[in-house]
C-alpha positions in Angstrom: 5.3 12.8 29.3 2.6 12.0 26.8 -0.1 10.7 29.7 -3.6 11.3 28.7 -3.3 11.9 24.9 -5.3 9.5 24.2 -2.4 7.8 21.7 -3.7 4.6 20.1 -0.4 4.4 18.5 3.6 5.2 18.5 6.0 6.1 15.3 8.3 3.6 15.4 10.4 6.1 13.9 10.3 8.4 16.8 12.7 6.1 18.7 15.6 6.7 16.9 16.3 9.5 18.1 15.1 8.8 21.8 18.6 6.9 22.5 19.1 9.1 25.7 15.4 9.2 27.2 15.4 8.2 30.7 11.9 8.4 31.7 8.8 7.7 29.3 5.3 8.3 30.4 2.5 6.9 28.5 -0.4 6.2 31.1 -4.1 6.6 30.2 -4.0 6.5 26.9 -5.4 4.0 24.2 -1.9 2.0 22.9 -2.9 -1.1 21.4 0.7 -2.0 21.1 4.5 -0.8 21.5 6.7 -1.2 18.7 9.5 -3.5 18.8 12.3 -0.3 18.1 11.6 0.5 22.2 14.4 -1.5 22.4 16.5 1.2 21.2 15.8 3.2 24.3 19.1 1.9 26.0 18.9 4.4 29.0 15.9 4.0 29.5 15.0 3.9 33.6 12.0 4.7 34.0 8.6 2.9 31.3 5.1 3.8 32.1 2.0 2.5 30.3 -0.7 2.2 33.1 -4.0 2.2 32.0 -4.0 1.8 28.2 -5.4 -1.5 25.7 -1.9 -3.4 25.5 -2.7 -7.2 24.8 1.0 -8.0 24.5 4.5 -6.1 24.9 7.3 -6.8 23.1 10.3 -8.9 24.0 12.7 -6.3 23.5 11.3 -4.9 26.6 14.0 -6.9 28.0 16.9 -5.5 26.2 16.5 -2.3 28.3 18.8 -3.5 30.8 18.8 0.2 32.5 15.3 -0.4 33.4 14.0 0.0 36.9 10.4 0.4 37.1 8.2 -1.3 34.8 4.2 0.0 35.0 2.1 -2.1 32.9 -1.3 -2.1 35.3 -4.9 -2.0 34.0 -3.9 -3.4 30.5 -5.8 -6.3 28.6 -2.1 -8.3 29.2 -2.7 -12.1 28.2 1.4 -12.8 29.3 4.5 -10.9 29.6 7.6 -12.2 27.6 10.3 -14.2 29.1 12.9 -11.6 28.7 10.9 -9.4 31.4 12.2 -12.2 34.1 15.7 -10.9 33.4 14.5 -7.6 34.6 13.3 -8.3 37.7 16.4 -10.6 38.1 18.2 -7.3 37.7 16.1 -5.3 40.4 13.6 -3.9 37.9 10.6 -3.4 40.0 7.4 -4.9 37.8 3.9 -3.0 38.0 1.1 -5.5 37.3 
C-alpha cells in the first residue's frame, strides 16, 4: 500500500519486478500520471488510485485482464480509454 504518500510520480522501472502483485493501493496521493509499463502487472486484481490528479490513464490499463476492481474516483479524468470497456466486459467492476 503506498496510500497517502503524497506520490506525484511512479518509477516506471519499479514494475518490472511487480509481475506477481495482486493488489496496488495508491489513493490520496498526488499522481499526475501512471506509466504505460502498469501493463506489466499481469496479476494484477485489485488497482486503486482514488483521490489523486490523474487527467488520463493509460490504455494498457486494459491489458490487465486479471483485473476486478478498478478505483479511479475524485480524479481530474477527461475520458477513460477504450480498452477499459473490455474490462467491465470481463466483470471488472469500474469506480468512477
Amino acid at each position: 500500500q503506498l496510500d497517502h504518500n503524497k506520490l506525484t510520480s511512479l518509477p516506471r522501472k519499479m514494475f518490472s519486478s511487480l509481475g506477481a502483485l495482486r493488489r496496488f493501493y495508491l489513493n490520496n496521493n498526488k499522481l499526475v500520471s501512471i506509466p504505460r509499463e502498469i501493463g506489466n502487472l499481469r496479476a494484477l486484481t485489485e488497482l486503486r488510485v482514488q483521490s489523486n490528479k490523474l487527467s488520463s490513464i493509460p490504455r494498457e490499463i486494459g491489458d490487465l485482464k486479471t483485473l476486478e476492481k478498478l478505483d479511479l474516483r475524485d480524479n481530474l479524468l477527461v475520458s477513460v480509454p477504450r480498452k477499459i470497456g473490455d474490462l467491465k466486459a470481463a466483470g471488472c467492476y469500474l469506480y468512477n
